[in-house]
C-alpha positions in Angstrom: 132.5 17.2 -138.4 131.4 15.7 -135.1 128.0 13.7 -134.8 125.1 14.2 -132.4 124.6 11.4 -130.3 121.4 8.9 -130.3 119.4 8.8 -127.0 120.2 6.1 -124.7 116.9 5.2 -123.8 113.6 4.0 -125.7 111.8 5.2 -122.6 108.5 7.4 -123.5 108.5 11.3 -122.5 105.5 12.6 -119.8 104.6 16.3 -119.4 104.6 17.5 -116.1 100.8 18.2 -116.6 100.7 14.3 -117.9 102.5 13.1 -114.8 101.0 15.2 -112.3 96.9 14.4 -114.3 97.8 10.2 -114.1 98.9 10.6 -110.0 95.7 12.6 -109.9 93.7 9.9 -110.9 95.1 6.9 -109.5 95.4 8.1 -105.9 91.7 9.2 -106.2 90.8 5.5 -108.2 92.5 4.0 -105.3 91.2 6.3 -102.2 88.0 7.4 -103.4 86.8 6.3 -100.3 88.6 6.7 -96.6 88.7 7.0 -93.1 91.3 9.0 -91.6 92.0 9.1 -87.7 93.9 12.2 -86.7 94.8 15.7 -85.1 93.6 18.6 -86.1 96.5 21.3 -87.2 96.7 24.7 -88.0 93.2 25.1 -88.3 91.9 29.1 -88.0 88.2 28.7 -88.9 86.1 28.5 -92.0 87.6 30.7 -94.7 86.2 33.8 -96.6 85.1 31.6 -99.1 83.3 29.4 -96.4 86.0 26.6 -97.0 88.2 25.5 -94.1 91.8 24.5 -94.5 93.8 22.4 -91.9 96.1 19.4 -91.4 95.9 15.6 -89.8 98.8 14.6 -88.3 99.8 12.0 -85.9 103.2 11.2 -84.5 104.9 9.7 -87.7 103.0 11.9 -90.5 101.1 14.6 -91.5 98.3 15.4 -94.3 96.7 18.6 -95.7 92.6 18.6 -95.6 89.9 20.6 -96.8 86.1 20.7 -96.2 84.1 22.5 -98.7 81.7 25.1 -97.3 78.8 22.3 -98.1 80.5 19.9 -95.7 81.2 23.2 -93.1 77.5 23.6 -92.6 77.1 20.4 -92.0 79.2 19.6 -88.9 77.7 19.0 -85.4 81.0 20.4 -83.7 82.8 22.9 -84.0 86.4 21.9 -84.7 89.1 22.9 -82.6 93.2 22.9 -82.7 94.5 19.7 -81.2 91.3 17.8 -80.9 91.6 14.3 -82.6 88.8 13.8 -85.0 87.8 10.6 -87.7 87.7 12.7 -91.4 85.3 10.2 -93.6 86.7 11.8 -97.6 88.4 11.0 -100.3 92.2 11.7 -101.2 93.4 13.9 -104.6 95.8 15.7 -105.6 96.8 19.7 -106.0 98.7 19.6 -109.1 99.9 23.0 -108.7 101.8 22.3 -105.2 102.5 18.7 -106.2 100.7 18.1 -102.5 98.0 15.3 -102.2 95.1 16.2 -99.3 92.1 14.8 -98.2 88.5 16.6 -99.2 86.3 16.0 -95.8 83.3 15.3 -96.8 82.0 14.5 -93.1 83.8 14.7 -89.5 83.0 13.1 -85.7 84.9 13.5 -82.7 87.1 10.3 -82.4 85.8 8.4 -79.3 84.0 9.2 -76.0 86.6 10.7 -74.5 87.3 13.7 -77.2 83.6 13.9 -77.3 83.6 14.4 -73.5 86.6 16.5 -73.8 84.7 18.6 -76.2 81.1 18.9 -74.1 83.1 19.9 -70.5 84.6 23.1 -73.0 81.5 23.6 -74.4 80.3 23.6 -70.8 82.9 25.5 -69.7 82.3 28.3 -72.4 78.5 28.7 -71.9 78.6 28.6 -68.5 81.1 31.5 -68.8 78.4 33.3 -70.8 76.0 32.8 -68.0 73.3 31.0 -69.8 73.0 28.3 -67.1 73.4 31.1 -64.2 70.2 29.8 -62.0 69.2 33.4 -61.1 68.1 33.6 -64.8 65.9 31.1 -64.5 62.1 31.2 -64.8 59.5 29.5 -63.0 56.7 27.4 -64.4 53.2 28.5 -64.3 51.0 26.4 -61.7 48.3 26.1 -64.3 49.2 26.3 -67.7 46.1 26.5 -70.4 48.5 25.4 -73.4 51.9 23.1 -73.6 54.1 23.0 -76.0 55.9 19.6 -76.4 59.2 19.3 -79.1 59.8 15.7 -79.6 59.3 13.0 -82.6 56.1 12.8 -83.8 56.6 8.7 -84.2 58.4 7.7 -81.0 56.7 6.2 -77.5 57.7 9.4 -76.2 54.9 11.9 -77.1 52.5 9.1 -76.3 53.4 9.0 -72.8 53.5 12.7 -72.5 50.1 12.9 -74.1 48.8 10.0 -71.9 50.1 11.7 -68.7 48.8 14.6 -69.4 45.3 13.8 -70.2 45.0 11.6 -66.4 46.6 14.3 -64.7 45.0 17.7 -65.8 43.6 17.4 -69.9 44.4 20.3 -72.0 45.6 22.1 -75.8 48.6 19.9 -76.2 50.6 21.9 -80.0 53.4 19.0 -80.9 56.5 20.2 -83.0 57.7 17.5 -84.6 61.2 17.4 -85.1 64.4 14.4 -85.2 66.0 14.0 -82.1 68.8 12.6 -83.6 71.4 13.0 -86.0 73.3 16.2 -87.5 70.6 18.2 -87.9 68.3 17.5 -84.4 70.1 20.3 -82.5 69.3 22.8 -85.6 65.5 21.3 -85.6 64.8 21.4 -82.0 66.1 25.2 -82.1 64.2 26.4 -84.6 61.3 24.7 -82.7 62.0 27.0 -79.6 62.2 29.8 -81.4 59.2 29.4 -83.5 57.4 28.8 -80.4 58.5 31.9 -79.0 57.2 33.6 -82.0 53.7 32.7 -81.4 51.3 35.6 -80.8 49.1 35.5 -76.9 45.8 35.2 -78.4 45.9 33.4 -81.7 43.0 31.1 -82.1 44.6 29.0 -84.8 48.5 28.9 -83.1 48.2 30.0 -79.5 51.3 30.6 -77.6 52.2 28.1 -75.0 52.8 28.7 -71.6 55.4 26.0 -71.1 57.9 24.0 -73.7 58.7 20.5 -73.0 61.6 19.4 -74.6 61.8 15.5 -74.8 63.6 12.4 -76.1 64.3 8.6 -75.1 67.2 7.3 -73.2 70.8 6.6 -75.3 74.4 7.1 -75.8 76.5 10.0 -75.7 76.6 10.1 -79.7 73.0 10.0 -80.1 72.0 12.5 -77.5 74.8 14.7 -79.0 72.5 16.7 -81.1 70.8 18.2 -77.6 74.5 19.5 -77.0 74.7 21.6 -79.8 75.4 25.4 -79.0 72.7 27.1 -81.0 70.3 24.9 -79.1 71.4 25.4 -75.9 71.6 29.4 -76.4 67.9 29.1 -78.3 67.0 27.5 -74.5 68.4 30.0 -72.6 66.9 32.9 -74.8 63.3 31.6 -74.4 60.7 33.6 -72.9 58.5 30.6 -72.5 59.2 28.6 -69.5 61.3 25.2 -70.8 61.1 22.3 -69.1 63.9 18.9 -70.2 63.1 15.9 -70.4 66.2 14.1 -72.4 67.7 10.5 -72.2 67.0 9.3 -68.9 67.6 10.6 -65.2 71.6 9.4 -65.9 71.7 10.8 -68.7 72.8 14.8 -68.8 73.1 16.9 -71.9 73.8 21.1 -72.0 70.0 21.9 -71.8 69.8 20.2 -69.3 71.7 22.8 -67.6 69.9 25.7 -69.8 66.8 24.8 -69.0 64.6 26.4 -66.5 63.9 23.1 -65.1 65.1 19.6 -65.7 62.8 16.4 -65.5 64.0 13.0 -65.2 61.9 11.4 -67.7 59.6 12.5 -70.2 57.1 11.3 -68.3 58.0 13.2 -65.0 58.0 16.5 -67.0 54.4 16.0 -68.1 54.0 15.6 -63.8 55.8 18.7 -63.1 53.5 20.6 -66.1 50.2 19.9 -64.8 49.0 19.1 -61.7 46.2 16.9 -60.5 42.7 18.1 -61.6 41.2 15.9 -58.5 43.5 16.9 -55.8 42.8 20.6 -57.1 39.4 19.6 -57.3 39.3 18.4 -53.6 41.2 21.1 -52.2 38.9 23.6 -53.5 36.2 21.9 -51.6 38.1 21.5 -48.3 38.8 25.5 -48.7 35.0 26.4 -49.5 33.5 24.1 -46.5 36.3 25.7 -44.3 35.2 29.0 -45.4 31.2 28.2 -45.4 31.8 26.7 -41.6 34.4 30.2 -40.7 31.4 32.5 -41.8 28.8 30.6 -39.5 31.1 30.4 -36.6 31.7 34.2 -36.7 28.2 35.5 -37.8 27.5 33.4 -34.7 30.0 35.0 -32.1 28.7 38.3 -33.4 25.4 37.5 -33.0 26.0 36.7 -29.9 28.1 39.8 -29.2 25.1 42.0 -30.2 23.4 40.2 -28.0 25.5 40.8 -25.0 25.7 44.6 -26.6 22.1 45.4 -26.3 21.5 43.8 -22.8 24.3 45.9 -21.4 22.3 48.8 -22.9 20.1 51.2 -20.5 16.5 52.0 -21.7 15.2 55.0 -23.1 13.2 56.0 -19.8 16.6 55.1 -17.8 18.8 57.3 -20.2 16.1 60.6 -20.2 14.9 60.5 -16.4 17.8 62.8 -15.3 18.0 64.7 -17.9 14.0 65.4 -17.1 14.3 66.0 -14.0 16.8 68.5 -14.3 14.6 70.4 -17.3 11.6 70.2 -14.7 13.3 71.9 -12.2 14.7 74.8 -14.1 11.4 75.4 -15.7 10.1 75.2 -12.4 12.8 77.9 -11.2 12.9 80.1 -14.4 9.7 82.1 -13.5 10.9 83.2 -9.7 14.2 83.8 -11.6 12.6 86.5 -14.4 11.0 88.4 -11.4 13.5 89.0 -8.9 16.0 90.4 -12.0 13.2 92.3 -13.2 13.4 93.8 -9.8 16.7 94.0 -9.7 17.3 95.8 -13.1 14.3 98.7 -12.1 16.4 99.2 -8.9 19.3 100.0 -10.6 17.2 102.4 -13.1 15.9 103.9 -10.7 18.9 104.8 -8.8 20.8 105.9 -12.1 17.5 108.3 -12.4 18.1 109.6 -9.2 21.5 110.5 -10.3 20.5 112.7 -13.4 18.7 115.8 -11.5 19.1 119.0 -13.1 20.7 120.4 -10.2 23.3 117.8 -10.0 24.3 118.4 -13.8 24.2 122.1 -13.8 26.7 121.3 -10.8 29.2 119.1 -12.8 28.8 121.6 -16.1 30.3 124.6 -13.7 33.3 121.9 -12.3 34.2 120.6 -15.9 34.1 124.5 -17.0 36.4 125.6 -14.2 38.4 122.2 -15.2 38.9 123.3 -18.6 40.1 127.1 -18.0 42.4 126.1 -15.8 43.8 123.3 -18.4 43.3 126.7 -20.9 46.0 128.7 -18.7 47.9 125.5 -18.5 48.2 124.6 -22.3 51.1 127.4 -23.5 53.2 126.7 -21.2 53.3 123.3 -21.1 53.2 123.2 -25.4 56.4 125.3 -25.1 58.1 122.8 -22.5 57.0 119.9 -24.8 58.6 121.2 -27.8 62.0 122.4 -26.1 62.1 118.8 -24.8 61.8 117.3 -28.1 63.7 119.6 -29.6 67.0 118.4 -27.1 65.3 114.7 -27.9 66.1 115.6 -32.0 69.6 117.0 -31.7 70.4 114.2 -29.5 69.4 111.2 -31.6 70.5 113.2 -35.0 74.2 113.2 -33.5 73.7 109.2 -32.8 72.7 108.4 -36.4 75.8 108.8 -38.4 76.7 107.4 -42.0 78.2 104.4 -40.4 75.8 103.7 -38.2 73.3 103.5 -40.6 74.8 101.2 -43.2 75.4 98.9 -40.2 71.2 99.0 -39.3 70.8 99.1 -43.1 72.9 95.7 -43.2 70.8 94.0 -40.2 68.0 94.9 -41.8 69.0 92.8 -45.0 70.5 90.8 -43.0 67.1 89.7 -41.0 65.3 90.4 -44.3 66.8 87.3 -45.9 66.6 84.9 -42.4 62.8 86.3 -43.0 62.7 85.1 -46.5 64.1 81.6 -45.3 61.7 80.9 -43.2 58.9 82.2 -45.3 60.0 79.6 -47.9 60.2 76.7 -44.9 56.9 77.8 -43.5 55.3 77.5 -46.7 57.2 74.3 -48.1 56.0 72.5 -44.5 52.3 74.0 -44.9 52.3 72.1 -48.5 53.9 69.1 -47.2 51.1 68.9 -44.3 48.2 70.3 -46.9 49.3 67.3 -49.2 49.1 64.6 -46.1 46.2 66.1 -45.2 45.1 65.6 -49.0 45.9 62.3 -49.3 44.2 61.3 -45.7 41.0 62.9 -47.1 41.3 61.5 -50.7 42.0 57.3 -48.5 38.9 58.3 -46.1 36.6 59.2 -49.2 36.9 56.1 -51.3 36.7 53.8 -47.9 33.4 55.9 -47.4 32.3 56.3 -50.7 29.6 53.5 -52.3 32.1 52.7 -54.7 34.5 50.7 -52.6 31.3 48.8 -51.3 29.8 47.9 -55.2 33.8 46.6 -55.3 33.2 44.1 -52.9 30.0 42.3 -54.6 26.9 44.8 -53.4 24.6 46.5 -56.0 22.5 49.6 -55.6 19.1 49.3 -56.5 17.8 52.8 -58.3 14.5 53.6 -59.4 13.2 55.6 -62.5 13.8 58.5 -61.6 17.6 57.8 -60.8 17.5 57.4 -57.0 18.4 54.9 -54.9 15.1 52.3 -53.4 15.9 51.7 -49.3 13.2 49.6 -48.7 11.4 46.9 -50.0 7.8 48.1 -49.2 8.6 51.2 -52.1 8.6 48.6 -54.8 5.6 47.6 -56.8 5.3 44.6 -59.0 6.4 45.6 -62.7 8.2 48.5 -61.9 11.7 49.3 -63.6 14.5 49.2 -61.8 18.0 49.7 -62.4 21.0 47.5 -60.3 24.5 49.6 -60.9 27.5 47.2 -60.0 30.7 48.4 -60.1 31.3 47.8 -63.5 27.8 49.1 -65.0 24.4 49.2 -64.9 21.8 46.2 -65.5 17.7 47.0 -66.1 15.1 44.9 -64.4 11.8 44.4 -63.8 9.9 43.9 -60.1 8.4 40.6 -60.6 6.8 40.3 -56.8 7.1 41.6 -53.7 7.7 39.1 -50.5 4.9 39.1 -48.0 6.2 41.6 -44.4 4.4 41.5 -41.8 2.4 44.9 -40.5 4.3 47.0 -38.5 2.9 47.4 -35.0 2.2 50.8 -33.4 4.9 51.6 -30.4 3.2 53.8 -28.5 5.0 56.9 -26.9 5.0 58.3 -23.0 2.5 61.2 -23.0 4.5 64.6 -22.4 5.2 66.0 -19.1 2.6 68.7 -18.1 4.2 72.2 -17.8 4.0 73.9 -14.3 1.5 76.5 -14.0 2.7 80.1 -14.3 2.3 82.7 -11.6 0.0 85.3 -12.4 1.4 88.4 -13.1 4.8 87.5 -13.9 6.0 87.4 -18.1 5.3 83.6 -18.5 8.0 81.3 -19.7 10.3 81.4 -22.3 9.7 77.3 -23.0 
């Protein structure tokens, strides 16, 4: 009977669950804490689950990594294949792979250089989009009542806004108080845009702004990085309120910069390019309205002097009627001598018809019409038969002309002309609405330059009475009567308080009439 041998070996026996549970814990004892510098691998994006899976490699190794969709969210890049990157996590183990990764916990570009590698394809990638396309840009209102400012409530930078503001032009200054840096500035100054763009025109407890200021100190590339950050950049470009950036200083460049509709060197010089100078506005006004005070004198002067020269040049009433006088004069004076000699004329010419109405002489013309007509009597068979046998020959000869043929050809020019008659009965009538329509419209611009309206449009009143119409002189107006002024947007009542002294009007007395000539007796008088 053989025997079973002993073991060999007082070693103790591990589960593969034992073995795999004791590596899990000592590699995570003794890297609960690391840095990792690196090249992204593989990586395709945040999962379904919202977790992303990659690899680190370099040239001698390579390691799996995992960010939980916590850590995803919190990332101020957007990770791409082949960019190098420093992972800050802590190594474990997947017992179920017998792999060891590294769980991300945060993730920063590794040096300068990647993170200026990343903002020139960021660049490149928006620009490509057109958000920084110049034609989209909008410009800033000369005078805005309200500004917007998106900064850090605590920093020198609002303070010097504020300041600038208040020498140069004061007004409503609405801060949004936000970080300016860290992972979640970018996030904070875009929800400030937007929430700035969601303010209502009007709103009496948040009004809307007419221009955002967008500002921070001067500082390196990783602290400015936050104002790189896509969703801020496109929240920039989106806004329907006028932006204006004023980050890091005038060296310094971030993306909305370039999304902006206008970039300012300092915080300070956007406050300057907000506002302008009340003073200089101030003083301007002033040059303008003595300009225009000393332009109205000057030509209510040349006028007045061209009236002048107007009514000088004029003849006088005495000068413009002594022709036209003389000339009535005369014909008066020759109307008489006229009404007798046709008078004369007209009974000479009666009396010769008379002469011609004997009854001798019209018994005579009786007998010649009477032999006249007998003749025409004998005449009329004869020639009635010789006028029908002519049209007789005249029938048969156009009845042979006008065959079928020849009549569907008329028939045809006739439709033919019918429809080129139709034509230009729709022309004619299309150009007399085209002209009757001009002709409206000329009438319609002529009316409201001649109507009262246009002239209460440029700053007259009319003055009406009780009764509705309109009071042309002064001297109709007592004191305490009602009175209505109607302005072009409505009617005001008043009251006649006094009327201004005028003096009397002097009498202008008149030429006495010219005395008529006599009229000769006998004659029918004149007609004047």
């Amino acid at each position: 009977m053989s025997e079973v041998p002993e073991s060999a070996s007082n070693v103790a026996e591990y589960t593969v669950s034992e073995i795999s549970g004791a590596l899990k814990r000592t590699v995570e004892d003794t890297f609960g804490h690391v840095r990792v510098r690196g090249e992204i691998s593989g990586y395709r994006g945040p999962h379904s689950s919202g977790h992303a899976y990659f690899s680190l490699k370099d040239d001698k190794a390579r390691i799996e990594a995992v960010i939980w969709r916590s850590a995803v969210s919190r990332l101020r890049f957007q990770p791409e294949e082949g960019m190098e990157v420093i992972a800050t996590g802590k190594l474990t183990t997947y017992p179920g792979s017998s792999k060891y990764q590294i769980v991300i916990e945060q993730m920063e570009p590794a040096g300068a250089g990647a993170l200026m590698a990343l903002l020139e394809e960021r660049k490149r990638k928006l620009g490509a989009e057109g958000l920084f396309d110049p034609a989209a840009k909008q410009n800033l209102p000369f005078m805005p009542r309200i500004i917007g400012v998106v900064t850090s409530p605590t920093g020198a930078v609002i303070r010097d806004i504020i300041h600038r503001i208040t020498d140069r032009f004061p007004l409503h200054v609405l801060v949004w108080p936000v970080r300016v840096q860290g992972e979640t500035s970018g996030a904070e100054v875009a929800s400030a845009v937007n929430g700035f763009n969601r303010f209502a025109y009007g709103d009496a407890a948040l009004p809307r702004p007419d221009v955002l200021i967008v500002a921070r100190g001067g500082g390196s590339l990783e602290d400015l990085w936050g104002f790189n950050d896509e969703v801020l950049v496109r929240a920039v470009a989106a806004s329907k309120i006028p932006v204006i950036s004023a980050v890091g200083h005038e060296t310094d460049w971030t993306l909305i910069d370039l999304a902006a509709d206008v970039r300012a060197p300092t915080p300070t010089g956007a406050a300057e390019m907000a506002v302008p100078v009340k003073a200089d506005l101030q003083a301007q006004v002033a040059t303008l309205g003595a300009r225009l005070a000393a332009g109205m004198s000057r030509s209510l002067d040349r006028r007045r002097q061209a009236q002048r020269a107007l009514a000088r040049a004029l003849p006088s009433a005495d000068q413009l009627l002594a022709l036209p006088r003389r000339h009535f004069d005369e014909t008066a004076a020759r109307l008489g001598r006229a009404l007798q000699a046709n008078t004369q004329k007209k009974r000479g010419h009666f009396d010769g018809r008379a002469r011609q109405l004997s009854p001798r002489l019209l018994a005579q013309r009786f007998r010649e019409k009477r032999r006249e007509i007998g003749i025409l009597a004998v005449r009329l068979p004869r020639g009635l038969d010789v006028f029908v046998r002519d049209r007789r020959a005249l029938y048969h000869r156009r009845a042979g002309k006008l065959s079928i043929l020849s009549t569907v050809r008329r028939a045809e020019r006739g439709r033919q002309h019918l429809q080129q008659l139709d034509r230009r009965q729709i022309q004619a009538v299309d150009l007399l609405l085209d002209r009757a329509k001009r002709r409206g419209g000329e009438l319609e611009r002529l009316m409201r330059t001649l109507s009262h309206e246009s002239v209460l449009e440029r700053g007259f009143a009319i003055v009406l009475d009780t009764s509705g119409a309109p009071v042309k002189r002064a001297a109709g107006i007592a004191s305490g009567d009602d009175l209505t002024l109607r302005f072009q947007d409505g009617d005001v009542q008043a009251v006649a308080n006094g009327v201004e002294d005028r003096p009397a009007r002097t009498k202008v007395e008149r030429p006495a009439p010219a005395k008529k000539p006599p009229v000769p007796s006998g004659s029918q008088g004149s007609l004047f």
